[in-house]
Every structure is written in structure tokens, then in C-alpha cells.
N, C-alpha and C positions, 0 to 999 in steps of 0.2 A: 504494500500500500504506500501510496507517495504522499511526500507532505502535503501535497496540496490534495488527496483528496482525505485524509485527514482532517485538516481544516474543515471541509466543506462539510464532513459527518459530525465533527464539533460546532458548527454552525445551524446543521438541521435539526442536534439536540435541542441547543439554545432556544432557536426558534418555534419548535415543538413544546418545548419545557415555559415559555408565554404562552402558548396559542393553549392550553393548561389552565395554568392561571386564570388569564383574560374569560375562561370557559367559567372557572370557581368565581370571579368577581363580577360579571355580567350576571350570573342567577343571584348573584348576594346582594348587589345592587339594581335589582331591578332592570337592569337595562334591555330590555330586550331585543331590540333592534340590532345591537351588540352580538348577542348573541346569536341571532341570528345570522349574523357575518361571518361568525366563527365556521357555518358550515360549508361546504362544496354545495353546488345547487341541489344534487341528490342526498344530500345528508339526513339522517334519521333519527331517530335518539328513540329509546327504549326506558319507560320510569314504571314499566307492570309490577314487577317485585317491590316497589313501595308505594302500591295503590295509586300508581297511574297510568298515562296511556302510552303507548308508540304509535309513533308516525313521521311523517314529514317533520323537519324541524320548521320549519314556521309555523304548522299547526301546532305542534307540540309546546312550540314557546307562548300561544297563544292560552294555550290549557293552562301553563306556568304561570301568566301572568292574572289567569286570575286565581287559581287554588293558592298562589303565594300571598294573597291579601289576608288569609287567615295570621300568615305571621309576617308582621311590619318588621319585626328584626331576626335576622337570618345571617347565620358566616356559617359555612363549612370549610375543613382542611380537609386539602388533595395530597397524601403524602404515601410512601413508598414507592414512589413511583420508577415502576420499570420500562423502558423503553427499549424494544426490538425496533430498525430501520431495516426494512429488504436489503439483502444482499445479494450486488449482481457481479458476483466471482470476483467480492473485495471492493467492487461501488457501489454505494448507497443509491438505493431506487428510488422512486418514488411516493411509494406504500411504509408506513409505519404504524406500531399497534404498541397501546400505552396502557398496561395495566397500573390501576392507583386505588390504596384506601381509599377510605373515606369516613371523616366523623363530624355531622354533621346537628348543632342546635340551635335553633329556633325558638320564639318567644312566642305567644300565641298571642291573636289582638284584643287589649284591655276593652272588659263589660265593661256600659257606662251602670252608674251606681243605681242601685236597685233592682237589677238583673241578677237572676240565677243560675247555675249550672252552665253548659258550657255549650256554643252553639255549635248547631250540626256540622259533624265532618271534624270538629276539632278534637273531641275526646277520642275518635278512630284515627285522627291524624290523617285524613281525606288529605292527598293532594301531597305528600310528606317528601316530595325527592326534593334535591335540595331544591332551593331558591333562595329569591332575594328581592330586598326590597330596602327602601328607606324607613327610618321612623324612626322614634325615643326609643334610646336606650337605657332611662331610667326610669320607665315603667308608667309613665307619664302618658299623657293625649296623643297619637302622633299624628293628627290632622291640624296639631298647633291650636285648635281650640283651647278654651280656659275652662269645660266641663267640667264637675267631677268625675273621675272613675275608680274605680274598684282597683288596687295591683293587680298588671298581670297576671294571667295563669302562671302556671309551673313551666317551667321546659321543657318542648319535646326536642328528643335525643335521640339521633339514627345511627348506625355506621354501617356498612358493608365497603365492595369495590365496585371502582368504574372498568370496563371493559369498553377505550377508544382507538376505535381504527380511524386514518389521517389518511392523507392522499394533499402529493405534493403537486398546484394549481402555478396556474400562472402570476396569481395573487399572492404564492405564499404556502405554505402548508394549512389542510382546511379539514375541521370532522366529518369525517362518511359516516361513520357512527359513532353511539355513545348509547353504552348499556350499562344499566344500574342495578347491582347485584345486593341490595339490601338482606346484611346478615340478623341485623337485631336493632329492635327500639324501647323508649321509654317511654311512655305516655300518661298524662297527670291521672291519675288516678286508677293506672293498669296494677291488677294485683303483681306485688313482686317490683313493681317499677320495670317493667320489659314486656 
């Protein structure tokens, strides 16, 4: 292998290893037009194992962005991440496939006061792969209003792995897919907490 094509398979981690990221902080923050850039036109994404749907990634992001209004504050961590780049007898192709944890918690959205029990979909954790969104994160309004509310719920708590195949575009490295292997969660008032 030559230096220079060294570089170049250090350069496509790199840029694999954002296009990652950019994936974990478009669903954290809401962005989803973002996200949706992240895919190749055929891109698909897969959230069945934590009670959502697959399909097309723009449909998919559209389902995202409204089941993730149940939690206004959302961060998950992508970590272990192992990356394979196709190898074409010592050149890096254009195909790559990234398996990564994932542990991901979510706040769920504060009752206003005099509300009980917990609205639909959120005691099952409807909608739970990850996302993202803006809001308070000290348990406060996050429409900015001056209402009273109730504290937050509890935290819901997921983790499994992601399972993403890449495809290298004229744009850049893009997701063909992305599958969500959810191993275990926690949900406010699941016996055991799982």
C-alpha cells in the first residue's frame, strides 16, 4: 500500500467518522433536513427494534420528527465504533459499513400542572430510537412560556447498536442505511426499570 493511498483510507475514516457524528447530532438536534442530507438518494434507515418504522429516509425523518416531540431533550452517544472500508486488493472502494453502540437518554415532555399520569406512547416509549430536539434542560417550559409545570418525567434510557452501510457519492461519503439494533431500555415506571 502507498502512502498516498494511505492517506486517502485515513481521510475516508475521518470523513466517515463526521458523517457519524453529524448523523448523532442532526437526530439530537432536531435538524432534520440535516439529516436528511446525510443520506445517498436511496438511503433507508431501519428504527423497528425500538418501536419504529423503516423506510425511505425522508419518510423516516418525517416519522422522527414528530414521535421526537414527546422528548424536547434528547443526546445519545455513538461509541465503539468499528469501521470496515471495501477493499479492492489494498484500495479502499467505495462501500463502507460502520458498526457502533449506542446509549441513548431522553427527557420526556413536562405535564402542565394539574395533569396526571403520563401521555400516550410515552410510558411504552412510542417512537424511542434516538432523536432530537431542542428544549430546557432544567426541566422547565421549553416552549419559553412562563406556565406552571409539573418536573419532568423520569428518563427514558435505551442502548443497543447501529448497523450503517455508507456509499462513497460524488458529494462525499452518504448513508445507504442505518439499522437500529435496540438491546435494552428503561422506562419511568417499567417494573425492574428495563
Amino acid at each position: 500500500m502507498t502512502q498516498r493511498v494511505e492517506l486517502a483510507t485515513v481521510m475516508d475514516r475521518l470523513d466517515i467518522d463526521e458523517l457519524i457524528t453529524g448523523y448523532a447530532v442532526a437526530v439530537d438536534d432536531g435538524r432534520w433536513d440535516d439529516y436528511r442530507a446525510l443520506f445517498a438518494p436511496d438511503g433507508r434507515a431501519d428504527y423497528r427494534t425500538a418501536g419504529g418504522m423503516e423506510g425511505p429516509a425522508a419518510e423516516v425523518a418525517d416519522w422522527l420528527a414528530e414521535m421526537m416531540g414527546l422528548f424536547p431533550v434528547r443526546q445519545h452517544f455513538i461509541v465503539n465504533r468499528r469501521l470496515r472500508l471495501q477493499d479492492l486488493g489494498g484500495y479502499p472502494g467505495d462501500r463502507a459499513e460502520v458498526q457502533a453502540d449506542y446509549l441513548n437518554p431522553m427527557r420526556l415532555r413536562p405535564r402542565p400542572s394539574g395533569t396526571t399520569g403520563t401521555g400516550e406512547g410515552e410510558a411504552e416509549g412510542e417512537g424511542a430510537a434516538s432523536g432530537s430536539g431542542g428544549g430546557s434542560t432544567d426541566g422547565g417550559p421549553v416552549d419559553g412560556s412562563a406556565h406552571a409545570t409539573e418536573p419532568t418525567a423520569p428518563d427514558f434510557v435505551s442502548g443497543g447498536r447501529y448497523a450503517f452501510s455508507l456509499v462513497r457519492t460524488d458529494s462525499g461519503w452518504r448513508l445507504l442505511g442505518v439499522v437500529v439494533q435496540e438491546k435494552w431500555r428503561r422506562v419511568p415506571g417499567a417494573p425492574g426499570g428495563i
